[in-house]
N, C-alpha and C positions, 0 to 999 in steps of 0.2 A: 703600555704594551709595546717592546722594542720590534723597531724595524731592524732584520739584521738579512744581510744582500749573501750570500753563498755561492765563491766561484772557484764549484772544483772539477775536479776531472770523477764523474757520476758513475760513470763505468770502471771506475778502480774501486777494489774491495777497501783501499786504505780511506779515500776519501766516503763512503759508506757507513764505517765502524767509526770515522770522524762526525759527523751527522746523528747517529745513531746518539755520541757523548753529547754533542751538543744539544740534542733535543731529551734527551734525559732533566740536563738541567734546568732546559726553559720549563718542562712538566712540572719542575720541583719548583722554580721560581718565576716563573711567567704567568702564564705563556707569550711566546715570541709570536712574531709575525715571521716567516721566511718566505724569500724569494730564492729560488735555487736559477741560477743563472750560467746557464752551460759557457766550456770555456772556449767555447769558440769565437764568444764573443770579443776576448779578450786579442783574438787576431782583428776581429772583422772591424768593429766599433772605437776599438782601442780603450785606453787606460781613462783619455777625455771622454768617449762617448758612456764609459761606463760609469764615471763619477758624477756627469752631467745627468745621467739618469736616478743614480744615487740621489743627489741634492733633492730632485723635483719629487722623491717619491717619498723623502723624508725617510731615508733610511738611518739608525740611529749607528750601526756598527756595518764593517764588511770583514768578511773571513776567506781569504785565498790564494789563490796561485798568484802571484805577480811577478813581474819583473824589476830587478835591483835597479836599474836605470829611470826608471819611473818612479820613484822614491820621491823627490822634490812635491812634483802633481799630485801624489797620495796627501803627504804633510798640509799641503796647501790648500786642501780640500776640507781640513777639519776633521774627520770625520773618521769616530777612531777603529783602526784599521789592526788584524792578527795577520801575518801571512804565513803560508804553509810554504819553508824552503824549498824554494824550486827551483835553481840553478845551485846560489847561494845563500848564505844568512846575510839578511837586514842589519844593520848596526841602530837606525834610527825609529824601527817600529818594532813590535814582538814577533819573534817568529812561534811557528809550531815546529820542531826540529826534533832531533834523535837523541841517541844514546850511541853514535853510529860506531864510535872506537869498541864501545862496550860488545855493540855487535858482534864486530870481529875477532874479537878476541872471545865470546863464546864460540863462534865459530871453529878456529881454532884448536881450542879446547877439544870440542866434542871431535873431530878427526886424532888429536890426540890420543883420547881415550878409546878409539876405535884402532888403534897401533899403526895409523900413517906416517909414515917418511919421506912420503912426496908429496905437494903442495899447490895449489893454481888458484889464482882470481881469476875473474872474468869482471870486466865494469867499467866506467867510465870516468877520466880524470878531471872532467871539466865540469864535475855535479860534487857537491860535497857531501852526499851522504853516498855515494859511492866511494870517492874518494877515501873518506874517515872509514868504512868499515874497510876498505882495502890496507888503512895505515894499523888500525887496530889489528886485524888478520895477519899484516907482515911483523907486525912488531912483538908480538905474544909467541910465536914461531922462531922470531930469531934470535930470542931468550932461551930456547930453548934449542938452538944451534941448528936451524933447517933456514931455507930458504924457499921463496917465492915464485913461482913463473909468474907470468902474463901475458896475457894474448899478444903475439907478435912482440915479445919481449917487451919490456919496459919502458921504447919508446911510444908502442901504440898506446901506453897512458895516457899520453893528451893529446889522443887523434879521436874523431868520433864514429861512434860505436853504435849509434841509433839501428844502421844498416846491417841486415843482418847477410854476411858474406859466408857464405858456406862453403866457398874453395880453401878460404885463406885459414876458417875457423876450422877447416877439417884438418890442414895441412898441419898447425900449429895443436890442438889434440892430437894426432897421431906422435907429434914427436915428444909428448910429454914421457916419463916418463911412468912404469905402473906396478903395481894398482898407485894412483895419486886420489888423496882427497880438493875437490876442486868447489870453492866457495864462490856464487855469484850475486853483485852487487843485491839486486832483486829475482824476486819468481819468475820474471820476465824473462829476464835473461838466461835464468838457470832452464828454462823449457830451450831459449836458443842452444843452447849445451845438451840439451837430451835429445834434441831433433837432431842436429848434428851429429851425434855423436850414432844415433839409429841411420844414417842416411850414411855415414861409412863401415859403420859393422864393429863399431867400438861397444862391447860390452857395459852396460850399468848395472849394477854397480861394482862386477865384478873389477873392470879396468879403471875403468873412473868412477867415482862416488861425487854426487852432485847434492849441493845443496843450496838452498833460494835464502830469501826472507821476503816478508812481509805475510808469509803465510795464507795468502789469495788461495783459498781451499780451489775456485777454479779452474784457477791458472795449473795449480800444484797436480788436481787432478787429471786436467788433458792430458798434463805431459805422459810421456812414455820410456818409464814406466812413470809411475806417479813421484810427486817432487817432496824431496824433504824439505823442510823450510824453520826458519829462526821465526816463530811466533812474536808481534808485540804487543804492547797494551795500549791500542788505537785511540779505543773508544774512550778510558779513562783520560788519554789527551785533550779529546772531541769536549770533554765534562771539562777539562783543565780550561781548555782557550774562552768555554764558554765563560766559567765564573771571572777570568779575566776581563773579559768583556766585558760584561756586566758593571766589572768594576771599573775599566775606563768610561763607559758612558757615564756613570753615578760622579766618577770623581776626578776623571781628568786621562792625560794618557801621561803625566810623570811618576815616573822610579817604575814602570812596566819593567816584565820582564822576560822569558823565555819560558815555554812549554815543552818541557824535554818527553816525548813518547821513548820508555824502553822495550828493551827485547824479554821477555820472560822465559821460553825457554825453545827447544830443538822438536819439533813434531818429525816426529821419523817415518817417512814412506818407505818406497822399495827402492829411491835413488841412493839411501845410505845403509841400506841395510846389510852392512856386509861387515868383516872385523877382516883389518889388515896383515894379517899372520898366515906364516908358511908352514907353521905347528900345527897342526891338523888336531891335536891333544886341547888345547888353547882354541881354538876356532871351535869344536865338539862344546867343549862347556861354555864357551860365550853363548853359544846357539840355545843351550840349554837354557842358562841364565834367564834368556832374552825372552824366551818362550814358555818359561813357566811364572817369569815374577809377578802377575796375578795369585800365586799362590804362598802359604809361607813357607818361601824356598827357603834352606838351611844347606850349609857349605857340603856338610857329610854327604846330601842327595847329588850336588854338584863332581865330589870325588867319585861316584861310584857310575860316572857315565863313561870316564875312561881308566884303561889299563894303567894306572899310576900309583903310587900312594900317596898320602895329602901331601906328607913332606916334597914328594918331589914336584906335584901339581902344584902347590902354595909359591913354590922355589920358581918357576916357572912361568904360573901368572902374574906372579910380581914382575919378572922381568921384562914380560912382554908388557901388560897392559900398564905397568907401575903403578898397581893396587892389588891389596892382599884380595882373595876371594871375599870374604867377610864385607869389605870397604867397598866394592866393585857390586855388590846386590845391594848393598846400602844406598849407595847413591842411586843406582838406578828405580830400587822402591820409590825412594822421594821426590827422582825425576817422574814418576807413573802416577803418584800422587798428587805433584804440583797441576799435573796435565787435568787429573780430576777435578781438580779443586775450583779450577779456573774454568772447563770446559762443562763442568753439570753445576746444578741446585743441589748435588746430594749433601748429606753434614759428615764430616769426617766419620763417623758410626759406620754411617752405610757405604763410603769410602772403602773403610776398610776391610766391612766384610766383604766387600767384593774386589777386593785385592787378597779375599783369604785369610785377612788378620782377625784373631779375635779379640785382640788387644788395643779398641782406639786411641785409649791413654797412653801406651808406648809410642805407636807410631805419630802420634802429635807432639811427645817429647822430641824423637826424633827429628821431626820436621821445627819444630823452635831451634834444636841444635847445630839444623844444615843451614836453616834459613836467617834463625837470629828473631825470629817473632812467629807467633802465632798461628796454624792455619786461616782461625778466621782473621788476622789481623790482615795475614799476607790476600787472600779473600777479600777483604776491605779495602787493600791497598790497589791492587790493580783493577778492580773492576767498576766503572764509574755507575756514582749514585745510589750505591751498595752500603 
């Protein structure tokens, strides 16, 4: 029965859903023993006082926050060790780490399809999963010929950002330009952008559209109005670091390797609920889209909500959203169904009829052909112990 020592930040939903993967698998292959060891310790006691307690309790693994400069004392300790990147990635132990470019560049994406032309991070240069999703975000955007603000322009990149300033942060929203879709590092931050942004009278989401990650239903909810956020797959990480684990006590800690948590998909509140179009024709049927795709919407109910004919509707949402009608419900079915798929126990059957479909076999065709596998494969893939 492993001893295994847990030092996260307890009051973060990420560290939670991490906990949650881990003790899944100790169910399935344990059970462990934990110690949950708040990280205050990690100021008070320090790195020594915490390995010294380690040794004496016979802890067999540790899973946590650390510091890169304590690296040496960890190794030296024996004692095999996962860290959750906290400033930066380890070279000499495993991290738990992201998919962070991948983030941003959904990010991105989803302001794309939503017809943005203006663009904003908010985040921090001296953390690298702020960083990466800020490089992933600028670099999928500038492929596509737009550019990036940032807080206090580009040099406040690598000043810090813990503090939150609401003259400076007001001053520097107000000059963006709008409507801008603006992407922030975490939920955290993305609430400092809606509080701000409510405390000068900057409309959400009509002027700015704000979006988080990490998906902290909490945090998401406080905010004002509620926060959209990049969902990821936590707890499948939480199941990841653990069988690692498992496998360095059993066998050593050589040829480890990295537990990448990804982003799965965009949970939409009311900070992005908006489509960036001055077509009122084009804005009329995304709303429609939006609002009926629980049902089986079909293009024809879509033309007949404005004064157009398909030809010129079809001419027209192409050029705004750069997707035919057809392709534009398509994907967002499968984004309403990944949400299900992930989000309940139901089986694609009752999925679908309660997206309206009577067809579960098409729409699982479709979903292998957006996705590339299986609902229950995709099902199996992201949710630990499943």
């Amino acid at each position: 029965m492993y001893k295994i020592i847990l030092l996260l930040d307890f009051a973060e939903e990420y560290s939670k859903s991490l906990m949650k993967g881990i003790n899944a698998y100790s169910r399935e292959f344990g059970p462990w023993i934990f110690c949950r060891m708040p990280l205050f310790h990690r100021e008070t006691i320090g790195i020594d006082g915490i390995l010294k307690w380690a040794l004496e309790w016979g802890a067999d693994g540790i899973v946590g926050q650390l510091y890169n400069k304590e690296i040496d004392k960890i190794i030296r300790a024996g004692i095999p060790v996962i860290a959750q990147d906290f400033k930066e990635r380890f070279t000499e132990i495993p991290n738990i780490t992201g998919a962070y470019h991948e983030a941003g560049q959904i990010g991105a994406d989803y302001f794309l399809k939503k017809g943005f032309t203006n663009f904003a991070f908010y985040g921090f240069n001296d953390i690298v999963w702020s960083r990466e999703r800020a490089e992933g975000f600028e670099e999928h955007l500038r492929k596509k010929g737009h550019k990036v603000h940032y807080f206090e322009h580009k040099k406040a990149r690598s000043t810090e950002l813990w503090y939150y300033k609401p003259s400076s942060l007001s001053r520097w929203l107000k000059s963006l330009p709008k409507p801008i879709g603006l992407m922030t590092c975490d939920d955290n931050q993305g609430q400092h952008i809606t509080e701000a942004c409510r405390h000068v009278g900057i409309r959400i989401p009509e002027e700015v559209a704000v979006l988080g990650v990490d998906n902290d239903e909490m945090i998401c909810d406080l905010s004002d109005p509620p926060l959209s956020s990049i969902a990821l797959d936590v707890e499948k990480g939480g199941y990841d670091a653990a069988k690692l684990l498992d496998h360095m006590i059993k066998h050593g800690t050589a040829g480890f390797y990295d537990v990448v948590v990804r982003p799965t998909q965009v949970i939409t509140r009311h900070s992005t609920d908006i489509y960036a179009t001055n077509d009122d024709h084009i804005a009329s049927s995304l709303k429609y889209i939006h609002q009926n795709i629980d049902k089986n919407l079909h293009v024809d109910e879509v033309v007949k909500q404005v004064p157009l004919s398909r030809r010129a509707l079809e001419k027209r949402f192409l050029e705004i959203t750069g997707y035919p009608i057809y392709k534009y419900i398509f994907n967002l079915r499968i984004e309403k169904f990944t949400q299900k798929l992930l989000d309940t126990d139901m089986s694609v059957f009752e999925i679908a009829l309660d997206m309206g479909l009577g067809d579960s076999k098409n729409i699982a065709r479709q979903f292998r052909q957006a996705k590339g596998c299986s609902p229950s494969a995709y099902r199996n893939k992201y949710l630990a112990g499943k």
